[in-house]
MIVEX-498988 format. One record per residue (C-alpha): residue in one letter; residue number from 1; x, y, z. Coordinates in Angstrom, 3 decimals, decimal comma. Layout:
BEGIN
NODE  r    k        xx        yy        zz
NODE  A  NUM         X         Y         Z
...
// end
This chain:
BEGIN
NODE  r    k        xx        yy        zz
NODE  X    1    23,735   -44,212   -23,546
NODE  X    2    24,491   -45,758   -20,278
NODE  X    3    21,444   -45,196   -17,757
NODE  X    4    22,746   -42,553   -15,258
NODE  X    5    24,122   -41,013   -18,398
NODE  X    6    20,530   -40,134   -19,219
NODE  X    7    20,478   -38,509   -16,466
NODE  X    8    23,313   -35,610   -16,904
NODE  X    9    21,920   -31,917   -17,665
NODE  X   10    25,200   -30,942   -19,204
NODE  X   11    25,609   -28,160   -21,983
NODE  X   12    21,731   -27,268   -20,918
NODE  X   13    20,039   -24,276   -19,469
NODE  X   14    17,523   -24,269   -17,313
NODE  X   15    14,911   -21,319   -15,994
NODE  X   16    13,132   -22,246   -12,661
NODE  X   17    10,078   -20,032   -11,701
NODE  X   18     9,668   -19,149    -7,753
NODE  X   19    13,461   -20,403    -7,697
NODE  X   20    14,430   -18,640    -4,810
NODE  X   21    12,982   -20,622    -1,724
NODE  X   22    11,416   -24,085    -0,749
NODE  X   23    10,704   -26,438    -3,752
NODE  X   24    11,590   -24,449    -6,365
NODE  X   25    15,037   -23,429    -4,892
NODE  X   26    15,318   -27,352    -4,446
NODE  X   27    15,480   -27,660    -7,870
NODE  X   28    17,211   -25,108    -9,081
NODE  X   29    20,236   -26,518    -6,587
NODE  X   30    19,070   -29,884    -8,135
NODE  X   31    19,098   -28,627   -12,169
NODE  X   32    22,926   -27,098   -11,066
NODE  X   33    24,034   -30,062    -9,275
NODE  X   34    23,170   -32,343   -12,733
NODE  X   35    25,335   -29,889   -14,786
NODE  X   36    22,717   -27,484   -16,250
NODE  X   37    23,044   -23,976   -16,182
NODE  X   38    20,442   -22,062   -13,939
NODE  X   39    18,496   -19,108   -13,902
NODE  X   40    15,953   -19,021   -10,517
NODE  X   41    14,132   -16,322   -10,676
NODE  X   42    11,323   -15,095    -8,449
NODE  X   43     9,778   -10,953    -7,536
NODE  X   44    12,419   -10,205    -5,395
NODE  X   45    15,529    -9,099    -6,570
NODE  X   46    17,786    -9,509    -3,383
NODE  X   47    15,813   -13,351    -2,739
NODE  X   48    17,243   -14,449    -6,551
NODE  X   49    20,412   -12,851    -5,960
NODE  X   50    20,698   -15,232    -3,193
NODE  X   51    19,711   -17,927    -5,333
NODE  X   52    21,725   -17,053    -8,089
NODE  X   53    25,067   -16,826    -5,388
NODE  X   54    23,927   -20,317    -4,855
NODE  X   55    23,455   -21,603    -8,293
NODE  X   56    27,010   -20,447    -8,987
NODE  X   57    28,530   -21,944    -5,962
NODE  X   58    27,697   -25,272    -7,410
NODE  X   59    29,503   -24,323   -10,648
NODE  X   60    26,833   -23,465   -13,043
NODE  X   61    26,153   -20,312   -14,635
NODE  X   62    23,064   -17,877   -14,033
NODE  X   63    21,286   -14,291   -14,597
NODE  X   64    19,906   -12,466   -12,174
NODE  X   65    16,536   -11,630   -13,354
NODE  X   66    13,960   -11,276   -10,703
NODE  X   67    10,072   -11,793   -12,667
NODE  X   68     7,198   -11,187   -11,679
NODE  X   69     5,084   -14,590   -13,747
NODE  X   70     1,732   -12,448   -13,604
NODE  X   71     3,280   -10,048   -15,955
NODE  X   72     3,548   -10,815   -19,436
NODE  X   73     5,842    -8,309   -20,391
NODE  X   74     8,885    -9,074   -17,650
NODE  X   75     8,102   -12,844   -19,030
NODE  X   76     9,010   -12,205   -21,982
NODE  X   77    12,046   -10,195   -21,275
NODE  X   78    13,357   -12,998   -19,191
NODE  X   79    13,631   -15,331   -21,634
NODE  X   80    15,003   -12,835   -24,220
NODE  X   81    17,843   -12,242   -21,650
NODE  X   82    18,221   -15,838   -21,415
NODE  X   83    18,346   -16,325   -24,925
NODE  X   84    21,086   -13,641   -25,144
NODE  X   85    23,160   -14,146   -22,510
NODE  X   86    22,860   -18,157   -22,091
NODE  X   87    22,239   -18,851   -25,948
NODE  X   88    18,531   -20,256   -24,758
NODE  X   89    16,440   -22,569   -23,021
NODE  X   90    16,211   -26,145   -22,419
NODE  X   91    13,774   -26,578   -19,370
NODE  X   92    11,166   -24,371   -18,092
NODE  X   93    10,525   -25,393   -14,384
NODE  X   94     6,918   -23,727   -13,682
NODE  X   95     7,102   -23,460    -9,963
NODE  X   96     5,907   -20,152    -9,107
NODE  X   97     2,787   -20,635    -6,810
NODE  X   98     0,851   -19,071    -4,150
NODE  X   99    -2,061   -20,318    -1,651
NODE  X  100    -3,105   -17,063     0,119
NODE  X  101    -5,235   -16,638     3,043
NODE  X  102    -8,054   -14,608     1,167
NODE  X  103    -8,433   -17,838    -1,067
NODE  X  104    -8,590   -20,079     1,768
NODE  X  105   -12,258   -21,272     3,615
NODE  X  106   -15,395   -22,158     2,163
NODE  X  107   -16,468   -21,135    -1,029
NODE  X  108   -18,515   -18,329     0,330
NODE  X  109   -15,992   -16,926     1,809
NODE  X  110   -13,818   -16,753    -0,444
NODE  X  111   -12,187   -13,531    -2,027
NODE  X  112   -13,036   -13,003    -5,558
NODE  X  113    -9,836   -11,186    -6,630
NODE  X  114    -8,210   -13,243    -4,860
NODE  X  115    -9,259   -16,581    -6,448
NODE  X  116    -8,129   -14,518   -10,018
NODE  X  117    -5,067   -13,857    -8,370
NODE  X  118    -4,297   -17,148    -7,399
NODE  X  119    -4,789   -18,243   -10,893
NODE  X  120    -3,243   -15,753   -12,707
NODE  X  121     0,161   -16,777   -10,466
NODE  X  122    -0,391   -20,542   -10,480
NODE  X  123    -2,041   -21,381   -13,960
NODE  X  124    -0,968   -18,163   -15,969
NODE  X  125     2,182   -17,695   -15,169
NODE  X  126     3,058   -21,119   -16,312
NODE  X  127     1,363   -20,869   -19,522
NODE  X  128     2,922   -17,325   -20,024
NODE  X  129     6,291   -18,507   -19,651
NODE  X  130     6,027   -21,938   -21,222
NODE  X  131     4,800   -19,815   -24,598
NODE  X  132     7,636   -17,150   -24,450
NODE  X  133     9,937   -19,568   -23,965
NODE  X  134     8,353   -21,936   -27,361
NODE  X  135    10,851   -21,555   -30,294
NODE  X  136    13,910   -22,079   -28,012
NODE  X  137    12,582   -25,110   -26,406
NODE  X  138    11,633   -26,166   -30,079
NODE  X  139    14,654   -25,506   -31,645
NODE  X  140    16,508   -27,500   -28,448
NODE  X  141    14,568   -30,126   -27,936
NODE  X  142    13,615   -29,098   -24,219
NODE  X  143    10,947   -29,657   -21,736
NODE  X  144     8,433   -28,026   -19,563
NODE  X  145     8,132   -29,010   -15,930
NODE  X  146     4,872   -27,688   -14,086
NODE  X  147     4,757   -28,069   -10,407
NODE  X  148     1,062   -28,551    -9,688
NODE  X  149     0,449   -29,995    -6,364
NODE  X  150    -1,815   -33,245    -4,682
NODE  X  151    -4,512   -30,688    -4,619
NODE  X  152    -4,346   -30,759    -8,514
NODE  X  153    -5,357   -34,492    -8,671
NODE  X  154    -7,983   -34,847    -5,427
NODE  X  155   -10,404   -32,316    -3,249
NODE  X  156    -8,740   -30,455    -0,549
NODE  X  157   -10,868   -28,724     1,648
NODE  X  158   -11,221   -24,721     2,085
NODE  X  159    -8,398   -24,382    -0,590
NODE  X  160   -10,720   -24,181    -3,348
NODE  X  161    -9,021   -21,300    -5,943
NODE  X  162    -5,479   -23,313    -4,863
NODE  X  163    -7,178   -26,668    -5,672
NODE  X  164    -8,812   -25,583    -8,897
NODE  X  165    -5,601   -23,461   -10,613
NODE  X  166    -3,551   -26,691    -9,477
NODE  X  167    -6,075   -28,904   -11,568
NODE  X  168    -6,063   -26,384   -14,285
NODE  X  169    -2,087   -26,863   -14,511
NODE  X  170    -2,408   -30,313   -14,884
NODE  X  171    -4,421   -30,564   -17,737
NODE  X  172    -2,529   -27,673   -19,153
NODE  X  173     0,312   -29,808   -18,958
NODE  X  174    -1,708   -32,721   -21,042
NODE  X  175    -3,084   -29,982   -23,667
NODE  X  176     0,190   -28,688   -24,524
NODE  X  177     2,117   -32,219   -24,345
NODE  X  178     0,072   -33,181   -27,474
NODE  X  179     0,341   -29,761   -29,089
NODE  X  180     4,209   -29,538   -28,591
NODE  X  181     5,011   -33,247   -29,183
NODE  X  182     7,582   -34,395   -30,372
NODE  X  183     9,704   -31,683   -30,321
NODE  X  184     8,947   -30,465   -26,531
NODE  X  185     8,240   -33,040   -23,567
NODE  X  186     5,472   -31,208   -21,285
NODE  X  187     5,197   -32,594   -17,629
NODE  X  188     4,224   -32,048   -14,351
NODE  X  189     4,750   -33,052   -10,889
NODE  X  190     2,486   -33,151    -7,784
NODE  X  191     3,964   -32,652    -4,595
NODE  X  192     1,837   -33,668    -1,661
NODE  X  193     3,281   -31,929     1,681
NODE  X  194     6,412   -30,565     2,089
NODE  X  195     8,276   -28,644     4,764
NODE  X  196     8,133   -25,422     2,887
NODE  X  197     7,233   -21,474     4,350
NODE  X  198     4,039   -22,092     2,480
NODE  X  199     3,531   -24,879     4,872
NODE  X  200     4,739   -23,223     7,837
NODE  X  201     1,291   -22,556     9,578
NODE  X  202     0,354   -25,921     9,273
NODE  X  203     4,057   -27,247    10,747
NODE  X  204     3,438   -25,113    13,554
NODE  X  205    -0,849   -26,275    14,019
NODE  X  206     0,417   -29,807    15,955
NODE  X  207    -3,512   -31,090    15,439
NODE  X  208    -3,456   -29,957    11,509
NODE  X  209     0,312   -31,425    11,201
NODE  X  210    -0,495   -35,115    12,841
NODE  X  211    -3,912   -34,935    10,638
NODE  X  212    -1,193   -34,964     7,460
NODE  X  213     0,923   -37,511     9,050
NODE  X  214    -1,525   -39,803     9,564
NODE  X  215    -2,837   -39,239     5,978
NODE  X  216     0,643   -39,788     4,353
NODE  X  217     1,697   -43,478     4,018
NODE  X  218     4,478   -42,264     4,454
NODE  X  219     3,593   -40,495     7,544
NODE  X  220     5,861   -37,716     7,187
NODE  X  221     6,181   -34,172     5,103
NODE  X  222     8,505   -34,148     2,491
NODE  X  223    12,434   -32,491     2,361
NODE  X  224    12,093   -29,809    -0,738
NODE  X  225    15,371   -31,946    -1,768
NODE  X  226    12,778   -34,708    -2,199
NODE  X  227    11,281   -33,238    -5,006
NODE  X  228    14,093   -32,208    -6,548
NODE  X  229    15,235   -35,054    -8,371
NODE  X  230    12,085   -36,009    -9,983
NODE  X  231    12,512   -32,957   -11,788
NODE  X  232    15,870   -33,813   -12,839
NODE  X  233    14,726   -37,067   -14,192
NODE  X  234    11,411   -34,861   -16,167
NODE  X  235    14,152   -32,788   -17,341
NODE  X  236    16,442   -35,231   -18,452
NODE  X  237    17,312   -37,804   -21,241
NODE  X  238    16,050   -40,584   -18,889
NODE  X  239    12,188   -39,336   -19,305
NODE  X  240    12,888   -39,172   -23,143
NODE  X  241     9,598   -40,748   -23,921
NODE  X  242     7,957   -39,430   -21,358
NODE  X  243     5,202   -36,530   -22,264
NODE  X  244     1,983   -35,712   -20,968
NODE  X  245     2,018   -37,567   -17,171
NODE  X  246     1,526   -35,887   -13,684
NODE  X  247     4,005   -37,737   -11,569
NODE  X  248     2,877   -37,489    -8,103
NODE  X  249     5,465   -37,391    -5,458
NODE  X  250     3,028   -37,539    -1,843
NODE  X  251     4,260   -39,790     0,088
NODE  X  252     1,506   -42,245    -1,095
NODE  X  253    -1,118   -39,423    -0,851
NODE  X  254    -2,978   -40,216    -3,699
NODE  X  255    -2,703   -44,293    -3,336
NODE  X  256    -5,852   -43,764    -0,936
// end
């Protein structure tokens, strides 16, 4: 196969988790751009209609099915629908994720529902939807994609339920790579900042921004586009023997 063959998601579908906005609608644009079918889905029904108008725009077919990750039940249904309506799944993009401002500060001070909270979106919800989506990807060959962050490799400060369900997804991602392999590629990506509404705040904070800046080699926040394609090439034939890795995409974050 020529190289940027391997690199075509033709003839596949794909189901991208907080698909709606930022990163994950990114992707989703990305996945539809490389030929693959796309479902974004997110708790909002009028936010994944959106997406979904956009999806289809771009010529690739969709369902709108807005999810709510934390419940096992709607998971499940999802990827029935997919199953029926798109004839199954090739990639499961876990993207979903939340940092909220009762998990952020010291430990002490930190809320204790919403710490489970934070997990249950970030770590569960992947793990829920990467096992109701098992047989298909077996049967098709397909791959898992788990957006985990920088914060799931090093320390960040006050962002310690964030930081820890990050880490958790990571080694997730390693634990099922060798339990799924060789029929289904597990992976996961680590963003370091990008210009996202769940960055916002810290956009707007000009001592907090230029702190990041000057932390980044690459002294700048990231385009959601930017991450995009690194999932296409997780996704795709050209990360065929790839399984298991956390490829982090910071800027040079973690070089330091």
């Amino acid at each position: 196969m020529p190289t940027l063959d391997a690199f075509d998601l033709s003839g596949t579908v794909a189901v991208v988790t907080g698909g709606t906005r930022g990163i994950g609608r990114a992707i989703a644009a990305g996945f539809a751009d490389a030929g693959a079918d796309v479902v974004p889905t997110a708790r909002t029904e009028a936010a994944v209609e959106d997406a979904v108008a956009d999806v289809r725009d771009r010529g690739a077919s969709s369902l709108v099915a807005p999810t709510d990750v934390t419940d096992e039940r709607a998971v499940s249904d999802l990827f029935e629908r997919v199953e029926d309506e798109l004839g199954g799944v090739d990639a499961v993009v876990n993207n979903a994720g939340i940092n909220p401002d009762a998990a952020l500060g010291p430990p002490e001070d930190v809320d204790a529902e919403a710490f489970d909270f934070t997990a249950d979106v970030n770590l569960g919800g992947a793990f829920d939807c990467a096992r109701a989506a098992a047989d298909s990807l077996a049967e098709r060959g397909g791959t898992v994609v788990n957006v985990a962050s920088v914060g799931g490799l090093v320390g960040l400060p006050r962002q310690h339920p964030y930081v820890a369900s990050k880490h958790g997804l990571v080694g997730l991602t390693k634990s099922m790579a060798l339990d799924w392999a060789p029929d289904v590629r597990v992976n996961a990506l680590a963003p370091g900042y990008v210009r996202t509404d769940l960055t916002a705040e810290l956009q707007e904070n000009e001592r907090l921004r230029q702190s990041i800046v000057d932390r980044t080699p690459m002294a700048r926040f990231a385009d959601p586009e930017e991450i995009a394609g690194p999932a296409v090439f997780l996704a795709s034939d050209a990360a065929s023997y790839v399984t298991g890795e956390c490829l982090a995409v910071d800027g040079g974050w973690t070089a330091r």
